[in-house]
N, C-alpha and C positions, 0 to 999 in steps of 0.2 A: 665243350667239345669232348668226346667217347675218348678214352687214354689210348685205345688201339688208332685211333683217327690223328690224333697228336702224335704219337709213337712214326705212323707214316708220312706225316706233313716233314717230321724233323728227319727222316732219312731224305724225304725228296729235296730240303733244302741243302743238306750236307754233300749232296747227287749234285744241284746246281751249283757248288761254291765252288766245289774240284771244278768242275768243267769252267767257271769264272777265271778262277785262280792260273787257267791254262791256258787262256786269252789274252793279248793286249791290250792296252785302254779302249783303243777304238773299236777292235772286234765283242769288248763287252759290252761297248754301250748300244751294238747296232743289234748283240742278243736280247737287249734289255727292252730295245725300244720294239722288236718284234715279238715277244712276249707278249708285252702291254696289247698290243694289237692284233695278236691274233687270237691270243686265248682268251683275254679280257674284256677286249671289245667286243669282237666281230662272233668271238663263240657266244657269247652269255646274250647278248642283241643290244646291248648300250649303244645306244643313236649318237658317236663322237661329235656327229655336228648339231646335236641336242641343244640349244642355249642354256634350255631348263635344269640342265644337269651343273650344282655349284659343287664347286671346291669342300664347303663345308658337308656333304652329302656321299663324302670317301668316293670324288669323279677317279675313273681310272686312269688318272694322266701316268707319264713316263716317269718316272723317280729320277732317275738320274739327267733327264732334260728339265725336270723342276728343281733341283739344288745347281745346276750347272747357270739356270735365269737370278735364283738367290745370288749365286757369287757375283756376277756380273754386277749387280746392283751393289751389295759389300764394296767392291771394288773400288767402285766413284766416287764412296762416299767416306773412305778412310785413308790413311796414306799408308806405305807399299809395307812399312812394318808391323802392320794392322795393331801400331801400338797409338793408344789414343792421350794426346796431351795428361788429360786428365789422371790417367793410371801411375803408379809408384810401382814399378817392377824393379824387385832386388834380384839380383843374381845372388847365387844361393855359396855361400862357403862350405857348407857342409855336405852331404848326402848325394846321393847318382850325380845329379847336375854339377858337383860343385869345381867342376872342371870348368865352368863356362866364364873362363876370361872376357870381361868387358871388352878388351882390343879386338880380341879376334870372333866374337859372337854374334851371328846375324839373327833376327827374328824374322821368321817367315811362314805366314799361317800356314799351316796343310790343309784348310780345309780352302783357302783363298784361291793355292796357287801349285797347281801339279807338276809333274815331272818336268812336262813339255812347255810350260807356262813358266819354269826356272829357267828352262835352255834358253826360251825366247829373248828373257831380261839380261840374262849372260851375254845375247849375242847383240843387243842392245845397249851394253854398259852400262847398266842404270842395277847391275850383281855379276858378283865374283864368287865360283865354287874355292877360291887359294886364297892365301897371302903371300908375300915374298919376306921370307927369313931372313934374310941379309939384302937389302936395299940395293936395288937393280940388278941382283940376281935371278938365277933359275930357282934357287935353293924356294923351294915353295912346300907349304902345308895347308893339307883343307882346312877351310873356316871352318867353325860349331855352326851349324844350323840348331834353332831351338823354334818349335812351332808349341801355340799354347790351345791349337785345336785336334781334330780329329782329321784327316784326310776325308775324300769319300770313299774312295774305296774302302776306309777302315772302318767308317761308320755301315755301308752294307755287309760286310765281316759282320761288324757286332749285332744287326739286329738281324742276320739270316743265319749266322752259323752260331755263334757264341750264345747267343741267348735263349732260352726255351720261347713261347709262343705270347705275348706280352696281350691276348686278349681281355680286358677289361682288368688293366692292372697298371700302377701308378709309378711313371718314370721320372726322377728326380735330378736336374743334372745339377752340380755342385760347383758355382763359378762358372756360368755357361756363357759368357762374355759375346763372340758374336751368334749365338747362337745353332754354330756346329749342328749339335747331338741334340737338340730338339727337333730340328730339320731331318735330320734323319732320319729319329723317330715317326715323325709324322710320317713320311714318304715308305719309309720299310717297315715298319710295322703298325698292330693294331692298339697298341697301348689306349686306353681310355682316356688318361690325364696325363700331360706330358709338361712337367714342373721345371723351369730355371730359376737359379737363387743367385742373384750375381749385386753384389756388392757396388758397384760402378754403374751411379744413374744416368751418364751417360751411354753406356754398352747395355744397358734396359733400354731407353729409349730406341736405340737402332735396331734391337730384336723386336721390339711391338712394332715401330715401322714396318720390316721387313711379314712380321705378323697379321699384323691387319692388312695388309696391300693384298695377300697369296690368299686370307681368306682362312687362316688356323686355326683363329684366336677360341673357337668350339672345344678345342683338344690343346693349345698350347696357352701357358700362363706363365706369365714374370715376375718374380716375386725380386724386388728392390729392396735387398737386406742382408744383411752376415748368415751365415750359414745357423751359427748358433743361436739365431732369432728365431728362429721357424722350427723349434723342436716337434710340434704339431707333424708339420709336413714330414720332417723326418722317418719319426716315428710309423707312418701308414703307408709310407715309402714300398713299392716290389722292391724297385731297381735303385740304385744308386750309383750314378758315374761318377768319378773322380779322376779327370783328366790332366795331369801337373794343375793342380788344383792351388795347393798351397806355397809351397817352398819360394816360388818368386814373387809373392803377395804379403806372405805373412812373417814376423818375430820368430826364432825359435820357441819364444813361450806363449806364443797366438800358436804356431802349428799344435804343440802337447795340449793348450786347452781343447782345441778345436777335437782334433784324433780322440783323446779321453771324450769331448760330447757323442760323437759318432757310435765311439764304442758302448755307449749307454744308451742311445735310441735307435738306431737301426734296428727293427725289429727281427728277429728269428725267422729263418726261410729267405730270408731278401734275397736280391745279387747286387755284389758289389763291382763294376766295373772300373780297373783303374789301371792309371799308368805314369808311374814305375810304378814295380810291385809295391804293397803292402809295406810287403818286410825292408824294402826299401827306401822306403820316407820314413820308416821308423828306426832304421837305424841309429839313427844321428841323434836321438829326442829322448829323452827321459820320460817315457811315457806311462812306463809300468804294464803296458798292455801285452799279454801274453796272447799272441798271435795265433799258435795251435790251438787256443782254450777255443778263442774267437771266431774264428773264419777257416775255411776249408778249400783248397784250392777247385773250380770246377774243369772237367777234362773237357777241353776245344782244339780246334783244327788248327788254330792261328798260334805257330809258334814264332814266326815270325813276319811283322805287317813291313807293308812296302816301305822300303826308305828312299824317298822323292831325293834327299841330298846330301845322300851319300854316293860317293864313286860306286864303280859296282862292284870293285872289291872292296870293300869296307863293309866290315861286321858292322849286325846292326846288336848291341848291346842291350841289357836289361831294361836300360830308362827309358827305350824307346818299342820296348815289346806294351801290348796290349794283356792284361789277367782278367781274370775275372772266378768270385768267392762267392762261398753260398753262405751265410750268416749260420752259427751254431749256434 
């Protein structure tokens, strides 16, 4: 694509985010869904009730009514912590998270379960936004929510506003467990090769289910191994996510090996999308990595992404903002 032609696509997406960003859930997804349908279908002449028109063929369905049919399925098939027997999640003593008291810390995917989808379970009993401080009192404080995916609204942030134009370029997500930021991928952008590396063969398993049912599997690929197994992939990597990736999986001396491989194969030019900062998971870690030498902050819109569970006054904090660096 002409650099003048790119230069216009990324103001008109930056045009649509503000005008997103200034909607509620539901007024964005009813722009979303007339989008799809008027410009995409009905302008260009795509026959919607075409049968011949597959999945694997970039069909112009709805994005946000195709991850909304993913969760639903997610849902049945995990229990409500979307934490799966099999996984060894450490709460982390050190670094941003290391606040997340075991007693008062709930797990709750953002990519599973939105604002409206917490209230419901609230109103439900089957979730509590408090605890009570002193035992049948009022004296109460919010629980820690900790989600180990992307919302959707965050993952349309990242690949409409945050990222430049992903045609014919290789997105790697880094412990992609349900699947999230692959999903997105496909749906929001044009990425060629859209890579998950996740350690847990059962959370592989449920992303090729959910993979092969929607018809991906052309653009999406699971790779069942340590991150540090696949320096290959690393290496020819555009993009690389890194979403609380390590600290509640890994040793402190599994994180510094891990950080040290990265820093030696992510290739020059990449993006690195992650969250908490950088300079945040490395604080804590003997890593040696000189962070200025390395990586460069890139300028985005997203200073800070929705927090589904927090009150509405509550600061949303560093661990929970989204970054994103351009490899030096």
């Amino acid at each position: 694509m002409p650099e003048d032609e790119i230069t216009i696509l990324q103001g008109a997406k930056t045009q649509l985010s503000k005008i997103m960003e200034s909607l509620n859930k539901s007024h964005r997804e009813h722009l979303l869904s007339f989008a799809i349908q008027e410009w995409m279908t009905m302008k260009i002449g795509v026959d919607s009730d075409d049968e011949s028109n597959d999945e694997d063929e970039h069909v112009l369905d709805d994005p946000a009514a195709k991850l909304r049919k993913i969760v639903e399925e997610i849902r049945d098939k995990i229990p409500l912590n979307a934490i799966l027997p099999s996984e060894n999640i450490q709460l982390p003593t050190k670094g941003p998270n290391d606040d997340c008291d075991p007693k008062i810390t709930v797990h709750v995917d953002g990519f599973l379960y939105e604002d409206d989808d917490i209230e419901d379970l609230v109103k439900e009993g089957k979730m509590s936004r408090n605890y009570c401080k002193d035992c049948g009192s009022k004296n109460t404080s919010p629980l820690i929510f900790i989600s180990h995916s992307a919302s959707r609204d965050e993952l349309y942030l990242i690949f409409n506003t945050l990222l430049p134009t992903l045609d014919g370029k290789i997105l790697l997500d880094v412990g992609s467990r349900l699947g999230a930021v692959l999903y997105g991928a496909y749906v929001y952008s044009d990425a060629e090769k859209i890579i998950g590396v996740e350690m847990n063969k059962d959370l592989c398993d449920l992303q090729n289910e959910v993979i092969r049912k929607h018809k991906m599997d052309k653009r999406i690929e699971i790779i069942n191994k340590r991150i540090e197994d696949t320096g290959d992939l690393v290496r020819v990597a555009d993009v690389v996510v890194l979403n609380n990736v390590f600290e509640f999986y890994l040793s402190e001396e599994e994180q510094t090996s891990v950080w040290k491989f990265l820093r030696d194969n992510i290739k020059k030019g990449a993006f690195i999308v992650s969250r908490p900062s950088i300079s945040s998971s490395l604080s804590s870690l003997n890593t040696g990595i000189d962070v200025d030498q390395w990586i460069k902050p890139v300028d985005s819109e997203i200073d800070q992404p929705v927090n589904y569970f927090a009150e509405e006054t509550e600061r949303v904090d560093d661990s929970m903002k989204i970054f994103c660096y351009n490899v030096l």
